[in-house]
Backbone bond lengths (Angstrom), bond angles and torsions (degrees), N, CA, C in turn:
res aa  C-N    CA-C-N  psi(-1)  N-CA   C-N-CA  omega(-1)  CA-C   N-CA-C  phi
1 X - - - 1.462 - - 1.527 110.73 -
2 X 1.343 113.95 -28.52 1.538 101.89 -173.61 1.372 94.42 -100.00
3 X 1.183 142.39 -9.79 1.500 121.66 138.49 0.944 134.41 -0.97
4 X 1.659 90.71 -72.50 1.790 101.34 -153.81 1.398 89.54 -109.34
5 X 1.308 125.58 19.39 1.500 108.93 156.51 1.764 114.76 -101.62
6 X 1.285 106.14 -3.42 1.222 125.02 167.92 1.316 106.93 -86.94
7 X 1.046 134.76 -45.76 1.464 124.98 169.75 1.751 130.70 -82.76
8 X 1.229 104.45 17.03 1.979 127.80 173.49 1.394 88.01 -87.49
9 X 1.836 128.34 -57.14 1.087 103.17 -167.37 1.529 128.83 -45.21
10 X 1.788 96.91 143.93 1.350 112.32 178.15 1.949 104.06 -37.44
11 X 1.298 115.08 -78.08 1.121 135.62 170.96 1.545 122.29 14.75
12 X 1.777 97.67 -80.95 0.954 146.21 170.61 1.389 108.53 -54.46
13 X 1.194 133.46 -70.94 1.711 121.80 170.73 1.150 131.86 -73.69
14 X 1.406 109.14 5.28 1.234 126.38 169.06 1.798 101.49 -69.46
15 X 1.432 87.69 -62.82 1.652 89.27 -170.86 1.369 107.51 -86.29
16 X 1.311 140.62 38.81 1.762 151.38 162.78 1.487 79.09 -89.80
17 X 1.409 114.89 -65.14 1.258 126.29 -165.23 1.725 127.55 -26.86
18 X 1.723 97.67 -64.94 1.439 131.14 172.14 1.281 100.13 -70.43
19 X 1.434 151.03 -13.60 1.518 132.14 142.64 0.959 136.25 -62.11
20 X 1.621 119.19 -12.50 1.212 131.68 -165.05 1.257 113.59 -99.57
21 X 1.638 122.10 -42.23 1.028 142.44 175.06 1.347 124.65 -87.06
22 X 1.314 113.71 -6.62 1.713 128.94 -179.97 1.842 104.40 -75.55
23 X 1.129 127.63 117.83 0.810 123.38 -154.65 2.040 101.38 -99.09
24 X 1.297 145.55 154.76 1.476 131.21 139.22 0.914 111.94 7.50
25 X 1.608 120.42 -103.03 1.432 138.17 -145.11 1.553 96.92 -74.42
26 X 1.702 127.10 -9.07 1.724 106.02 147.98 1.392 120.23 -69.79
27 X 1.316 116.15 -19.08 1.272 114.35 -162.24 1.481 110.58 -76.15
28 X 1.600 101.50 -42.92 1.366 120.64 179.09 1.460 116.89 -55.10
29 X 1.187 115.34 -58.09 1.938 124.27 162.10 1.439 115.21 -59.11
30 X 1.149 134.22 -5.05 1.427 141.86 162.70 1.704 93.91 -93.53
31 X 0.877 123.68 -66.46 1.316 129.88 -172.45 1.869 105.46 -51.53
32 X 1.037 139.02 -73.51 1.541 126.86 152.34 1.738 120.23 -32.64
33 X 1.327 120.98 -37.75 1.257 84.10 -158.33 1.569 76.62 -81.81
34 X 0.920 154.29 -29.56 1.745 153.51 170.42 1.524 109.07 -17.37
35 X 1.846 101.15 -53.29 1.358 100.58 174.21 1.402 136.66 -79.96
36 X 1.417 94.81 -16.22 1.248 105.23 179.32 1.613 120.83 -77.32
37 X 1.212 99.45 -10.15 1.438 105.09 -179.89 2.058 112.60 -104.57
38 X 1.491 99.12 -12.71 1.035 92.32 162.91 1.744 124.55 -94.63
39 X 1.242 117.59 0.55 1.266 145.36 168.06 1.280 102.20 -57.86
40 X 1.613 114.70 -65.14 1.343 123.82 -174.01 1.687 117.77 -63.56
41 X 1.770 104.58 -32.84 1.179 90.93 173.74 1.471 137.26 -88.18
42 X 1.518 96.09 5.03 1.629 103.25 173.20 0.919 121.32 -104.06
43 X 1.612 111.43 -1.50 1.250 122.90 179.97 2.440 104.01 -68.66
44 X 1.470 79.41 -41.35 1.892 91.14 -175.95 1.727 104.65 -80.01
45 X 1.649 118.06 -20.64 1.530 68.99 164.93 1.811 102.12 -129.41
46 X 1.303 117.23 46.88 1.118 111.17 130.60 1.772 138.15 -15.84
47 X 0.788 130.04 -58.80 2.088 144.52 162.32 1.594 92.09 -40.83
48 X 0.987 106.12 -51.81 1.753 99.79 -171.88 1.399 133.61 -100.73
49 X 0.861 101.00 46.27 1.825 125.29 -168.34 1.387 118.28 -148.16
50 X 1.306 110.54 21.51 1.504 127.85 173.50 1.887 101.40 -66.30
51 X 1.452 120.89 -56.17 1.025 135.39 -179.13 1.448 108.40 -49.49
52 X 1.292 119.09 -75.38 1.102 137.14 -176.02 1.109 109.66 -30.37
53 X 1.353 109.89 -75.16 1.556 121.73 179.99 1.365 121.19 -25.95
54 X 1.839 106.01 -53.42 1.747 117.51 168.51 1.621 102.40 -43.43
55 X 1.610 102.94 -71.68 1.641 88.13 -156.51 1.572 104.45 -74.27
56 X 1.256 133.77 -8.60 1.665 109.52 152.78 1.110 126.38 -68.13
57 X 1.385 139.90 -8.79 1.396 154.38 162.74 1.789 102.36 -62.67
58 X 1.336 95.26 -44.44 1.995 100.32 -167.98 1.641 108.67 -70.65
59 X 1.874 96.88 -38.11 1.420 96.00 -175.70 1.528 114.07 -72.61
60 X 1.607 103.91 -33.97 1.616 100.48 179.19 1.702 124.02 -57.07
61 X 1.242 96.02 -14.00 1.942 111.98 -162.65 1.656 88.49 -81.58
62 X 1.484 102.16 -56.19 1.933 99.87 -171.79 1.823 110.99 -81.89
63 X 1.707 117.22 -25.16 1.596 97.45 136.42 1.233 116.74 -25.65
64 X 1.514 112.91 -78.82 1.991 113.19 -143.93 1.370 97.61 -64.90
65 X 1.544 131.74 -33.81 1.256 137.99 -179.94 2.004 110.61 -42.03
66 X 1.465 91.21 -65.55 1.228 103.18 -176.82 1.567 105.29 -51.79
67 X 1.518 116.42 -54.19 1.298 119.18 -175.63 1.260 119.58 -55.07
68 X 1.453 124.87 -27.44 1.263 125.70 179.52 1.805 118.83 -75.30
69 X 1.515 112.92 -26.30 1.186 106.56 170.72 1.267 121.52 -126.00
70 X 1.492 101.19 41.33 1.555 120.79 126.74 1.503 142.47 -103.59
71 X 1.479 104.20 1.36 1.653 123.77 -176.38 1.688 96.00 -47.79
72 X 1.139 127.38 -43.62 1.399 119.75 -170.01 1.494 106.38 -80.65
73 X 1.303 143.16 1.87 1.676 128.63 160.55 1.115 115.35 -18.63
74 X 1.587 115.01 -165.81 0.912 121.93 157.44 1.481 163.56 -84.83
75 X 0.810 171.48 46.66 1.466 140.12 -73.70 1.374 124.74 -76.71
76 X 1.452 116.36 -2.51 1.446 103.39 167.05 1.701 90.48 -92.97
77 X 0.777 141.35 80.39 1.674 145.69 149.85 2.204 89.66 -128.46
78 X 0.816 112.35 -29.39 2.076 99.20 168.42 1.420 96.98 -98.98
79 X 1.124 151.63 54.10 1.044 151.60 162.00 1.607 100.16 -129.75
80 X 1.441 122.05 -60.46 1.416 140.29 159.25 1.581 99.70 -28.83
81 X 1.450 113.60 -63.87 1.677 119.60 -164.46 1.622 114.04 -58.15
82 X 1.252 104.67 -29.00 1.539 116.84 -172.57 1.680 104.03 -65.27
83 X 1.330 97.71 -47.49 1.788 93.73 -167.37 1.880 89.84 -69.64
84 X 1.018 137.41 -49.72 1.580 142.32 -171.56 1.672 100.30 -50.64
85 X 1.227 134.20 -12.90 1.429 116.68 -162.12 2.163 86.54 -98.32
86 X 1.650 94.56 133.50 1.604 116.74 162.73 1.030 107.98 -23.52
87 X 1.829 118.91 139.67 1.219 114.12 168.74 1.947 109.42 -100.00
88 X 0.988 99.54 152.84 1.875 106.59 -171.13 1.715 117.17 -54.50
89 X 0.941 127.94 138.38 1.518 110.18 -179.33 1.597 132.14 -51.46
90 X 1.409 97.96 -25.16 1.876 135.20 151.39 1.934 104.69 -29.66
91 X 1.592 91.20 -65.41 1.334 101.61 -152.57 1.946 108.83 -79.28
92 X 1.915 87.06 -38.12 1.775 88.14 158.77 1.497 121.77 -52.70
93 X 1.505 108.77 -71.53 1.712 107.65 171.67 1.503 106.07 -41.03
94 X 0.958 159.27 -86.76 1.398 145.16 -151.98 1.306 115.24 -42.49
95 X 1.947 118.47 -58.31 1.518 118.39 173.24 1.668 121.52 -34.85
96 X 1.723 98.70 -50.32 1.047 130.92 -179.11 1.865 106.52 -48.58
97 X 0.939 124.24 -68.66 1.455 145.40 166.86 1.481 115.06 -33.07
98 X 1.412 99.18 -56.26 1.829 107.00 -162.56 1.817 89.83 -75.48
99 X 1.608 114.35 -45.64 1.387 112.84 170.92 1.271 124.74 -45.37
100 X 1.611 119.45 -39.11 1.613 100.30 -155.74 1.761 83.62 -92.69
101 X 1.294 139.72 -22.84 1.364 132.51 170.09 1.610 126.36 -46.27
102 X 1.431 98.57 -41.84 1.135 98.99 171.29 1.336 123.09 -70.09
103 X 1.527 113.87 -30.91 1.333 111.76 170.25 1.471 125.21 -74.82
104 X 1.293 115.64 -35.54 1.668 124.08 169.38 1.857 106.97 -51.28
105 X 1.336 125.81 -35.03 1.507 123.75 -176.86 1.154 114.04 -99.42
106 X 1.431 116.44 -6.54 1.524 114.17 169.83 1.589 129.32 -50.71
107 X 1.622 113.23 149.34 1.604 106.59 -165.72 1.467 85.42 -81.30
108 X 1.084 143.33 123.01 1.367 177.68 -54.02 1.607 126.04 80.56
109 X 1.201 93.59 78.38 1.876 80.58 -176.27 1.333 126.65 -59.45
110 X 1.778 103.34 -32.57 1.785 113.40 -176.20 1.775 104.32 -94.07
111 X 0.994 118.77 9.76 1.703 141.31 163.68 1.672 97.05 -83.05
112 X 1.340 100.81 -66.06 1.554 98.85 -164.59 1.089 129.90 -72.40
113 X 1.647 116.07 -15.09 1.124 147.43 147.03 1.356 143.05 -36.71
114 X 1.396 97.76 -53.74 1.608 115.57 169.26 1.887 94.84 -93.65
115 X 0.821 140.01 -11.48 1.579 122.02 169.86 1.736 111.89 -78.62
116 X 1.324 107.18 -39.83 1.548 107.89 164.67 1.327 119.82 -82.06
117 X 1.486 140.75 -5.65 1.244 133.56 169.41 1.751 101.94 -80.90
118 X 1.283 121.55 -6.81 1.419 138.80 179.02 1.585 103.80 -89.62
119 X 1.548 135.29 64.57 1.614 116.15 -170.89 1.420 106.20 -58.82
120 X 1.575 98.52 -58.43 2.011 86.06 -173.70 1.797 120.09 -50.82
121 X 0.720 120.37 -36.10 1.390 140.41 164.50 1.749 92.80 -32.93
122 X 0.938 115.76 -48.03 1.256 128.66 -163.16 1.580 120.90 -89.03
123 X 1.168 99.82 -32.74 2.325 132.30 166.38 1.129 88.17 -75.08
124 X 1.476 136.50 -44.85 1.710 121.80 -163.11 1.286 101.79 -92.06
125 X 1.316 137.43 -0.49 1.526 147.31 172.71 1.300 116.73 -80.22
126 X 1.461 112.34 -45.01 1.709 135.41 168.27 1.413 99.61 -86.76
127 X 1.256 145.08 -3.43 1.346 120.48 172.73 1.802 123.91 -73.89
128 X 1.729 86.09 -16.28 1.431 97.11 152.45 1.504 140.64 -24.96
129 X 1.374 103.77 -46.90 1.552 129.72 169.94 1.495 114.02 -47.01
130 X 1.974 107.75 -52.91 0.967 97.32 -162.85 1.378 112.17 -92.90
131 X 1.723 131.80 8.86 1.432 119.95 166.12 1.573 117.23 -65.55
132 X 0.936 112.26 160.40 1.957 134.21 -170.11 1.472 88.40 -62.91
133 X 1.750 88.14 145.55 1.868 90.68 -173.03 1.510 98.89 -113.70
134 X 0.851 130.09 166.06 1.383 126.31 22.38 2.019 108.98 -74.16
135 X 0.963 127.72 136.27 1.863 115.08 168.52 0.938 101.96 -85.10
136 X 1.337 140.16 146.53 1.211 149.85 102.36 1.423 121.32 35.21
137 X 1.540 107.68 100.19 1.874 95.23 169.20 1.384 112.58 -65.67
138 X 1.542 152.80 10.78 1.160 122.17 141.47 1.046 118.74 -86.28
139 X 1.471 135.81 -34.81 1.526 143.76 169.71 1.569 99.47 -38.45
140 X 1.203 123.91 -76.01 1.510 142.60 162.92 1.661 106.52 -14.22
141 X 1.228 116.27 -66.08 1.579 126.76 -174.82 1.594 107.44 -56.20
142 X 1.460 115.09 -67.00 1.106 130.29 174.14 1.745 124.79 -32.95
143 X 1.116 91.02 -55.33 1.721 123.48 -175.47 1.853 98.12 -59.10
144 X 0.761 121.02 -40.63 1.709 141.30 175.37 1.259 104.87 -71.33
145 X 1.335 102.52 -84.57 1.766 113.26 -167.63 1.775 103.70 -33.77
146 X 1.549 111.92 -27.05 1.488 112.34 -150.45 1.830 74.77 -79.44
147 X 0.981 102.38 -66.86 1.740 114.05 -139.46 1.833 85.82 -79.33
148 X 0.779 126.13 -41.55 1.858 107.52 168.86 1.284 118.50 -44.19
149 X 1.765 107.37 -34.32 1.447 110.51 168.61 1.324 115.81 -72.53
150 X 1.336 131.08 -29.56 1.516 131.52 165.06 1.356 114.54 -80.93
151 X 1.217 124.53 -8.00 1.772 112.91 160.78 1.318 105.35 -67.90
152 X 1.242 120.59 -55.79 1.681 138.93 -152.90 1.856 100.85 -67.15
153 X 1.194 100.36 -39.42 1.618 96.30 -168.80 1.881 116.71 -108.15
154 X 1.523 108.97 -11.08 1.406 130.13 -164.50 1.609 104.93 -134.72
155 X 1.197 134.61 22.69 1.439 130.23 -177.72 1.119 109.30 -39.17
156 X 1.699 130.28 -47.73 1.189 98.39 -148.71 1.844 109.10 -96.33
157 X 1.490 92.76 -1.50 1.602 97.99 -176.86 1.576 109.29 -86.92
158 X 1.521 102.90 -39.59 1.922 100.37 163.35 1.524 131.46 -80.21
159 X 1.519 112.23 13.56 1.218 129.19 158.76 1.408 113.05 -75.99
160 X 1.751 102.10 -68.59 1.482 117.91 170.58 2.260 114.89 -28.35
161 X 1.306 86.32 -73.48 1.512 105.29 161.39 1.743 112.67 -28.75
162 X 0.955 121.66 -65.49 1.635 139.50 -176.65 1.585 104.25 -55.15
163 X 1.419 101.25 -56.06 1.689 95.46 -160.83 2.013 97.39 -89.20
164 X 0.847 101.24 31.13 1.661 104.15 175.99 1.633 102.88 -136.42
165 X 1.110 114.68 36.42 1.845 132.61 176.28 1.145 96.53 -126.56
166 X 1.507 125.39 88.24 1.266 143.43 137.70 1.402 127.81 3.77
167 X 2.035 108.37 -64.77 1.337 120.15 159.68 1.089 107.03 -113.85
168 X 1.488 132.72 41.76 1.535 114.56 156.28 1.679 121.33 -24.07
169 X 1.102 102.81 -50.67 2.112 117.16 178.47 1.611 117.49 -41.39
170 X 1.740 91.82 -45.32 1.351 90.11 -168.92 1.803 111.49 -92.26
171 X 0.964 89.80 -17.72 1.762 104.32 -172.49 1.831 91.61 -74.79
172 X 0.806 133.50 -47.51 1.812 129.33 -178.32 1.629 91.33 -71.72
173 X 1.283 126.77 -59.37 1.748 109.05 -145.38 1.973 82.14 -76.72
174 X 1.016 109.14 -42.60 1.788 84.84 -176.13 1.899 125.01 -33.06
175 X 1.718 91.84 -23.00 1.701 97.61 166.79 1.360 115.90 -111.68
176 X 1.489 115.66 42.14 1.409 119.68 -161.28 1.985 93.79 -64.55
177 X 0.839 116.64 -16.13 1.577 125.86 -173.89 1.704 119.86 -78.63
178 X 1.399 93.28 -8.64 1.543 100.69 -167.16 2.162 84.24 -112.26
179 X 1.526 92.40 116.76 1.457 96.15 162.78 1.675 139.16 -67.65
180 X 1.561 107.97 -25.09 1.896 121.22 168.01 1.222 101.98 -51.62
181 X 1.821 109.20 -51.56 1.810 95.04 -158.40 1.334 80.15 -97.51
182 X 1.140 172.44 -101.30 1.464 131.81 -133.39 1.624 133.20 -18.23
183 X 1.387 70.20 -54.07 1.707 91.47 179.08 2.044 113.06 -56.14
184 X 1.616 93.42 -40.66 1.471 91.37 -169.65 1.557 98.81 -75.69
185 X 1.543 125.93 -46.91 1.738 110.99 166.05 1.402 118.55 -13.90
186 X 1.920 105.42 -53.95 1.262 94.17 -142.64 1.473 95.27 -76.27
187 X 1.153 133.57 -20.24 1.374 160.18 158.73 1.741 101.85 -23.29
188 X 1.171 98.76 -68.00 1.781 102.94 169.24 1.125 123.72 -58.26
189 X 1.441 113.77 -51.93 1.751 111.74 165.45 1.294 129.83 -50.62
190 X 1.214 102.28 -26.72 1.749 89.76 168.95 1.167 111.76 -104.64
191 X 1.257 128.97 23.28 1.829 120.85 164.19 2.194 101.13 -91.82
192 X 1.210 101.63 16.27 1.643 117.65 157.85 1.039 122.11 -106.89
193 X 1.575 125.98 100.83 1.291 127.57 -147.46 1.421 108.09 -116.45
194 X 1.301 158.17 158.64 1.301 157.99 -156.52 1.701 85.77 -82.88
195 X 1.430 117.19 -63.18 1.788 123.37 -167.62 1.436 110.77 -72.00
196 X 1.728 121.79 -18.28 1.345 123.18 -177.80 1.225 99.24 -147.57
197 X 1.536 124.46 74.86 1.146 133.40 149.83 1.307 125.06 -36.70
198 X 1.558 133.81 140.58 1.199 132.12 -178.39 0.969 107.71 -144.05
199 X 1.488 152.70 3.57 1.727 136.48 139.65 1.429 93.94 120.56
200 X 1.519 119.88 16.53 1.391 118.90 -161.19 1.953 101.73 -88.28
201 X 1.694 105.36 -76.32 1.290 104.08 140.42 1.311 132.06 11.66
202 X 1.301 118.19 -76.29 1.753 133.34 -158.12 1.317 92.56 -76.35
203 X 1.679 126.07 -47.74 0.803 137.04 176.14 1.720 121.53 -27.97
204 X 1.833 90.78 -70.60 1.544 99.12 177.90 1.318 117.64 -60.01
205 X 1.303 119.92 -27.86 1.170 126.70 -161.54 1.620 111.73 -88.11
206 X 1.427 115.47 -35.49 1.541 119.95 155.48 1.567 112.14 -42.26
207 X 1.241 137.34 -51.42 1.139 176.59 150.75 1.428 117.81 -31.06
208 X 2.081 121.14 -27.32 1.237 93.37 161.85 1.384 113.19 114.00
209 X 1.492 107.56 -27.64 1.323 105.70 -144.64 1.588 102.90 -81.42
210 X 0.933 118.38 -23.80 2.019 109.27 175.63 1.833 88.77 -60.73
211 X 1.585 130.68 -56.13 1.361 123.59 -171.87 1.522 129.81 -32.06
212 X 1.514 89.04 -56.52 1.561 112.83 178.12 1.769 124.90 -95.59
213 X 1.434 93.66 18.09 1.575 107.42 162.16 1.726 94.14 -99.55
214 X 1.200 123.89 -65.59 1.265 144.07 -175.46 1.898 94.15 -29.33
215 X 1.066 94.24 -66.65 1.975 109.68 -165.99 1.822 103.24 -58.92
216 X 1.435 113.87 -6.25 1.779 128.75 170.67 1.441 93.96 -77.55
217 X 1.451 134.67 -7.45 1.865 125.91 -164.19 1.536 91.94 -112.12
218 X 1.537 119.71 11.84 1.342 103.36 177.26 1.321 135.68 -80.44
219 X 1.283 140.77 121.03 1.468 114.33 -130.56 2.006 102.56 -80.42
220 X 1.763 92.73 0.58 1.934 104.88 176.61 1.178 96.77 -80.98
221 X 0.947 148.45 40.91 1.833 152.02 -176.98 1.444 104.92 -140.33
222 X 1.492 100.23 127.18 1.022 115.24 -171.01 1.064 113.27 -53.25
223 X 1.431 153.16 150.29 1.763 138.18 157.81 1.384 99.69 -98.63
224 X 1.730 92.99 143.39 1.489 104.67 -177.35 1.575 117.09 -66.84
């Protein structure tokens, strides 16, 4: 219980959020300018590391010492070393990612609860849509798994949500290339039912979208 009352905070799903959607090549430009600033700072105290330098020179000598008459161990001691070596900032963001997904779709009702009493929380979830495609099949997976879990358990609040997207139309066909979110559209379209209409339909159809599927058969269009 104090889990998942630790994970309602605003805070906290905010930044599940920003793992999910953080893409590589942010990580990578976070990751340089990181270095670049530690570049600069060793660059200033350089003058004072005359010392240092000696006794890291002394320690490295009785390192190699030590290392040398242990070369004969065993061989599961490099088997041991393998799991001990850093994981890449790559490999953090991803753990990081596949984790906070799983927690955003979890059956949690007072989880799922406080993520939809959060709307922007919810705009920065779909802003997904609007990065340059192709996305990422895990970005892609994730991005689904979340909000399939909020159709299934929250219909009528991720309906609400849906039919108040202006360009819902254009924000999906910009990934007309990616088969999940096609698939998950079509997923939405049929929670508009002939006996329980839901404004979903009217929606697309305000919107164009039989037009600008049609205008994908142009033979001036690129093929995927």
């Amino acid at each position: 219980i104090k889990l998942i009352e630790y994970l309602r905070q605003r805070e906290v799903l905010e930044k599940l959020v920003e793992y999910i959607i953080t893409e590589e090549d942010d990580l990578v430009d976070d990751s340089q300018k990181n270095e670049k600033n530690d570049d600069d700072s060793n660059s200033n105290n350089n003058d004072n590391n005359d010392n240092e330098e000696d006794e890291s020179k002394s320690e490295s000598s009785d390192y190699k010492r030590r290392k040398s008459l242990n070369s004969n161990s065993d061989s599961d001691s490099d088997d041991v070393q393998n799991y001990d070596q850093p994981e890449t900032i790559q490999e953090i963001h991803s753990r990081r990612a596949q984790v906070a997904a799983e927690i955003l779709s979890a059956d949690a009702w007072s989880l799922t609860d406080s993520f939809m009493d959060n709307h922007d929380l919810l705009s920065k979830l779909w802003s997904v849509l609007d990065k340059p495609c192709p996305l990422s099949m895990e970005l892609s997976t994730y991005f689904i798994k979340i909000n399939e879990h909020l159709l299934d358990m929250k219909i009528d609040e991720m309906l609400n949500f849906l039919l108040h997207q202006n360009n819902l139309v254009d924000r999906f066909l910009k990934h007309i290339d990616n088969p999940p979110l096609m698939d998950f559209l079509l997923k939405v379209i049929s929670t508009d039912k002939q006996d329980i209409p839901t404004g979903i339909i009217d929606l697309l159809k305000s919107q164009n979208l039989v037009s600008k599927l049609i205008s994908f058969l142009d033979p001036k269009v690129n093929a995927s």
